[in-house]
N, C-alpha and C positions, 0 to 999 in steps of 0.2 A: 302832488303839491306843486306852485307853481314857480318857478326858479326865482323870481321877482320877489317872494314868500321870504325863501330859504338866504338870500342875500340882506331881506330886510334883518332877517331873526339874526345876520352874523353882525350886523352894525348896533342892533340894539343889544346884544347877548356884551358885546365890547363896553356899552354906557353900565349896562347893567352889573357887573359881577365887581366891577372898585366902587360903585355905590352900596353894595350890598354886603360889602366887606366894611364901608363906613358904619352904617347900621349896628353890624355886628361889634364893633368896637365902642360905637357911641354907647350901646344901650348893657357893657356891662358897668362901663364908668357913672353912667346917668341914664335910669331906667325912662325917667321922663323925656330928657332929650330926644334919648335913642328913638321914642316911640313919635316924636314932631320930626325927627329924620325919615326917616318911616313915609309915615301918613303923607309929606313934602315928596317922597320917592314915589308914593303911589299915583299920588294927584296927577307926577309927570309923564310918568309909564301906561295910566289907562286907557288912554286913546290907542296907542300903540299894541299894547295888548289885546285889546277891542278890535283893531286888524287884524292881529292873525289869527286870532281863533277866526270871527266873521269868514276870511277869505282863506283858510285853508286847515288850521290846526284845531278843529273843534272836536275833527273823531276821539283823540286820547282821551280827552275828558269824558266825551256823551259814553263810551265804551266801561268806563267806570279806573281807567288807569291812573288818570290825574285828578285831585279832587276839583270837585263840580263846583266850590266856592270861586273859581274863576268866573262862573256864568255868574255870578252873583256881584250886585257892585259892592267893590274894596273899599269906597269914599265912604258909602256908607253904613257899611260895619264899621270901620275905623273911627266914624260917627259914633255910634252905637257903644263903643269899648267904652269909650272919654263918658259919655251920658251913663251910663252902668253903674263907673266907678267900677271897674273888674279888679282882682286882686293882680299883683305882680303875678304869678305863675298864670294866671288867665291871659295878660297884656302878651307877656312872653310865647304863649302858646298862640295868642291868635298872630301875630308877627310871625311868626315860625310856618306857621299852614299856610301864610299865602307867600311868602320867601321860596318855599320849597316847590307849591303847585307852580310858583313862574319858573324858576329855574327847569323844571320838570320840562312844561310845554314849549320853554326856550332848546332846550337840548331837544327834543322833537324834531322844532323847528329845524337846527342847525342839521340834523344828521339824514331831514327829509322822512320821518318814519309817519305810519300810521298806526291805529293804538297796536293791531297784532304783533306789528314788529319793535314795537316799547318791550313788549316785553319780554324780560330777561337780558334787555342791558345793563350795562353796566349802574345806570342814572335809576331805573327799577328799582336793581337790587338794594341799591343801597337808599330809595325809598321804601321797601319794603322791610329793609332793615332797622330802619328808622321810626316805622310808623307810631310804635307808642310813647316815642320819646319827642318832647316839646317844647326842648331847651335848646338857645340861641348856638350852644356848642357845638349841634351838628351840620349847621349851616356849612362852617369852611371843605365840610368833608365832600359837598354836592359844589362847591365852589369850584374843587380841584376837578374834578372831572369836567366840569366846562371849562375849563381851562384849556385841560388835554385837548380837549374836542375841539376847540377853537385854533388849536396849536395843527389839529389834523385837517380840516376845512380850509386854513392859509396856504396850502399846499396842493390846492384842488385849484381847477381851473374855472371853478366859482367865486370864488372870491378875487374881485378885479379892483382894488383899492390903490391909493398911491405906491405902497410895495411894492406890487408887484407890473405896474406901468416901470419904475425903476429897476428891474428886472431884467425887463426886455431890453431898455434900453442901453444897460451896462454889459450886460451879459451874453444879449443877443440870444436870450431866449423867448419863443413864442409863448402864450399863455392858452396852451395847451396840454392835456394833462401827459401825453405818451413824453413830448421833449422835456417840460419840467421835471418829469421821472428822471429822465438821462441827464440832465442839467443836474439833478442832486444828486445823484450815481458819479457823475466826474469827480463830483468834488468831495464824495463819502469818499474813493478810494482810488488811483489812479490806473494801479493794475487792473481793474475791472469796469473800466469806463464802458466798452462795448456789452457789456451781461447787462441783460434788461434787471432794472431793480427790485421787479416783483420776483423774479426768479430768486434772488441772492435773500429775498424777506423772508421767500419759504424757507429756505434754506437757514435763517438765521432759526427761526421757528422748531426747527426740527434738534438744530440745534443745542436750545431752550430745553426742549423736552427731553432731550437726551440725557442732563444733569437734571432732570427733576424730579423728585424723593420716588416717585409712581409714575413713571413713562409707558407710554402705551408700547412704544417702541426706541432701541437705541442706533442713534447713525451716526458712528464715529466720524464720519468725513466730512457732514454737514456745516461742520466750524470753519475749515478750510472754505469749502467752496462760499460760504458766502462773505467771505472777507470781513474783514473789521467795520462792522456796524455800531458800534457802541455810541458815536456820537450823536447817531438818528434814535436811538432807541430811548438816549438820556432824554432828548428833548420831544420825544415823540410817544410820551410811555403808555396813552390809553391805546396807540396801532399796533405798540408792540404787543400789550394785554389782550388782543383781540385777535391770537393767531389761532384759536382752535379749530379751525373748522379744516384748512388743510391738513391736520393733524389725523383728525378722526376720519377726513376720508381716506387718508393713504392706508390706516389703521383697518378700517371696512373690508378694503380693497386687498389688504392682504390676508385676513383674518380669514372673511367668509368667501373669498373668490380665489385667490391667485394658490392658495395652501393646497384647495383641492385641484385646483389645477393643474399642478406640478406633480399631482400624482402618474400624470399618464406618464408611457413610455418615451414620447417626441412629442414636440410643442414647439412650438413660435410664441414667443411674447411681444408685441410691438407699440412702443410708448410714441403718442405722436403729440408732439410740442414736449419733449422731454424735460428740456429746462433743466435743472441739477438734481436730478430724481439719482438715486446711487441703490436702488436695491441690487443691480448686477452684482453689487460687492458685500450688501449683506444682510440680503433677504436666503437666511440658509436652505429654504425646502428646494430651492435653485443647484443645489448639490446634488442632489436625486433626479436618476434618468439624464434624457436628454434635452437639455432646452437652450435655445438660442433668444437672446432678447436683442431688439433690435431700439434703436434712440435713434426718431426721428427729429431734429432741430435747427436752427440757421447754423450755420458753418461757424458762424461766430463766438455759438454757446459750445461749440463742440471741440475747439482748439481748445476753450479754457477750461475745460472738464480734463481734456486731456491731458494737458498742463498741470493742472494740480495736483492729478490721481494718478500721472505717470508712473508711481513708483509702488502701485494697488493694484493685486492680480483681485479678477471678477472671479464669484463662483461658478458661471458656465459662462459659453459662446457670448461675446457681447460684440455686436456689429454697431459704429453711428454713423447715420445718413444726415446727408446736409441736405435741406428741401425748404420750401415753403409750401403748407399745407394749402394755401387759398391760390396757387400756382395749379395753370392744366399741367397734366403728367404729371404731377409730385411724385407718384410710384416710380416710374420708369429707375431712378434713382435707385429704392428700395428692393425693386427682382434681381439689379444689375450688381447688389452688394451682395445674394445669395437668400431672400426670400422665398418661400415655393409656398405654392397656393395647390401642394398635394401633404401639406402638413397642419393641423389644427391651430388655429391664432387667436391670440387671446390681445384685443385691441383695447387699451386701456388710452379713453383718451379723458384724462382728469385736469381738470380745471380747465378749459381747452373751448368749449363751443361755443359761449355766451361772449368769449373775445372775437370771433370768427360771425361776419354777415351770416344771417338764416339762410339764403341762398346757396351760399359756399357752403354752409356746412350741411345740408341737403346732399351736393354735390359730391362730398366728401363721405358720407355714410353709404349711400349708392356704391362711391366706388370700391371703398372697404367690402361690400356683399360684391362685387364685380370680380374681385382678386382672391377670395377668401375660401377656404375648405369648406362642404358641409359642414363641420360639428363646431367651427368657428364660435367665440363668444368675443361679449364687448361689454364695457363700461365707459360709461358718460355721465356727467352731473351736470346738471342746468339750475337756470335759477328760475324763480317766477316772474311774471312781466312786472311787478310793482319793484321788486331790485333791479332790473334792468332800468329803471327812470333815474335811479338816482346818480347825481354828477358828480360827487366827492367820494373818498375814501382810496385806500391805493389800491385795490381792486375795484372795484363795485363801478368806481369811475370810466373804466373801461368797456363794463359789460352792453353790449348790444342790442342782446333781445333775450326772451323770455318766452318761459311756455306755461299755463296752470297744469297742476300736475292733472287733470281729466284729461287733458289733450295730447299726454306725451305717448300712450300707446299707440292712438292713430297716426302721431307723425313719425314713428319711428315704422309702423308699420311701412306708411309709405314711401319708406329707404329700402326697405327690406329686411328689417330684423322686428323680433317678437319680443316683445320688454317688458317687465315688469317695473314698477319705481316707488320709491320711500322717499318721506321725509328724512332727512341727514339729522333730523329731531329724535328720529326713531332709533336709530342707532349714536346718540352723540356721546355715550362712554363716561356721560355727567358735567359735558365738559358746556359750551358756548358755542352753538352750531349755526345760527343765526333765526332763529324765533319761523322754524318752515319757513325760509324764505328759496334754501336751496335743493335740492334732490338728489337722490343715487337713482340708476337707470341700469339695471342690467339686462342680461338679454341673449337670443341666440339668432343665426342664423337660421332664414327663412328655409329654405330650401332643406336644412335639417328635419325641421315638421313637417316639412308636407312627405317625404320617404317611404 
């Protein structure tokens, strides 16, 4: 979709949602009014709307996600009602259906999706929730999530409105997404200005789950490390609603990989982009045998891991290396802390490649087979190249590139490892994984198969 698309749908998404809030008011006090409110909203909005389905949002509808009365003109149904003479519950329901199908193709709009990735959002759900009900009531429910959304796109480096010119200029921050992150990270919390803020979200995330009635898993230390988030989370609550999918991959990762992993007698575990990852302290099949886990990360995430978990013994050997993964020699680092490439490694690089040039991470999986035992395994998740487009979100914003999942055995091939890959759909534990947008990838070393 085209960036010019997704910035018009944030200025009209802004006119539209205190208009549609008057509507909703108008038309319980005076059914009549409500409905010349209405029709006067429509009249304004059709051109408008008429654009972005035309130049980019027409898949959700033709797909069957959004209803199709959008390709239909609103002027003259809304004609059509008045000439009828439709009952009040008829007026009401036809107001309702196209209130709902805009909001719908406006949130599209705002978050960049096409119809596959509608679904099982949030805006979805709760049209799907909605669907046989046709009263003015559930409009504010579809309000508040564009709200949210709108609250999470002002944050993105898409959205270039006078806020955020005044931004730059008081703050002296650039209107980019990596410093706006660090920009709102200062002022979330002072002790942790240098911790990237996606790190400190997963973390708030894991958090979360760790007090919720059915956790996949619990990680005492999680609170700690990501510092006092509550005032992003108050006003940010559809990003905070949206942390499953780091959940269920770490959940994957340790269920069906790292358990039997730990079965052998010695192992190397090595986490590269560690970030505030804590199973050294309490992933317990780490107790059994011998295994060493290695945290590779910038120096900077590693003082303040250190810092806070100073007074937490790990359940086995935990080494942490200060590197940059997109650095030549990053390893040299990693032999020289007590790695050996005469011991089995389990490379677990999660959440990690779609931030890294395709290039580099080419580069990077080469040299993991370069340094690595025969019986060597890995894990990596990728996204498909349609999440890779998108400019908002506190991840997604970041992401790089993309692979469809047909093509990720050949390119993994061509590093040197043998892969299998799932949709994160396939395994999502019931939770919100991102509608197959993202992938698990596991896998072994080459040079194991061919023996």
């Amino acid at each position: 979709m085209d960036i010019h698309i997704r910035i018009y749908c944030i200025r009209l998404t802004k006119q539209v949602v205190p208009e549609v809030e008057k509507i909703v008011k108008i038309f319980k006090q005076d059914t009549e009014k409500g409905f010349d409110i209405y029709f006067n909203f429509i009249k304004k909005i059709k051109p408008s709307m008429e654009k972005i389905i035309l130049e980019g949002l027409r898949d959700p509808i033709e797909v069957g996600h959004i209803s199709s009365r959008l390709l239909r003109d609103p002027l003259e149904a809304g004609i059509n009602v008045k000439k009828e003479k439709f009952t009040l519950e008829e007026v009401e329901g036809h107001i309702v259906g196209y209130l709902k199908a805009i909001l719908q193709l406006l949130y599209c709009g705002l978050k960049g999706l096409k119809g596959w990735q509608y679904l099982g959002s949030p805006m979805h759900k709760k049209a799907v929730e909605t669907q046989s009900i046709w009263k003015m009531t559930i409009i504010p429910s579809f309000l508040e999530i564009m709200k949210d959304v709108v609250a999470e796109v002002e944050l993105s480096d898409l959205y270039t409105d006078r806020r955020q010119e005044k931004e730059r200029k008081n703050k002296s921050v650039k209107a980019n997404s990596i410093e706006l992150l660090e920009y709102l990270d200062t002022n979330l919390e002072k002790n942790t200005t240098d911790i990237p803020f996606t790190a400190r979200l997963i973390a708030y995330y894991r958090a979360l789950e760790s007090k919720s009635d059915s956790p996949l898993f619990v990680d005492p230390f999680a609170e700690g490390l990501a510092g006092d988030l509550s005032s992003y989370a108050k006003k940010h609550k559809f990003t905070v609603q949206r942390g499953d999918y780091p959940l269920v991959r770490s959940y994957f990762i340790e269920k069906n990989l790292l358990t039997t992993w730990c079965n052998q007698k010695e192992t190397q575990v090595v986490l590269l982009g560690a970030g505030l990852d804590t199973r050294a302290y309490r992933f317990l099949p780490l107790k059994k045998n011998k295994h060493i886990i290695f945290e590779i990360d910038f120096e900077k995430v590693i003082k303040y891991k250190e810092k806070v978990l100073s007074d937490k013994k790990p359940l086995c050997n935990l080494v942490r290396v200060a590197g940059d993964l997109t650095e030549v020699n990053w390893e040299v680092n990693l032999i020289e802390s007590g790695y050996s490439s005469e011991i089995p490694t389990f490379w677990i690089l999660e959440g990690l490649v779609y931030y890294i040039d395709q290039f580099k991470t080419i580069t990077l999986l080469k040299k993991l087979v370069e340094i690595s035992h025969s019986a060597s395994k890995i894990f990596v998740d990728v996204c498909v190249p349609t999440l890779a487009e998108l400019v908002f979100g506190p991840f997604t914003r970041h992401f790089k590139w993309g692979l469809d999942k047909k093509d990720i055995p050949a390119f993994f091939a061509g590093t040197g490892w043998d892969v299998t890959c799932f949709y994160a759909d396939d395994y999502n534990e019931g939770r919100d994984v991102g509608q197959r947008g993202l992938i698990f990838v596991q896998g072994s070393h080459f040079r194991k198969n061919c023996l």
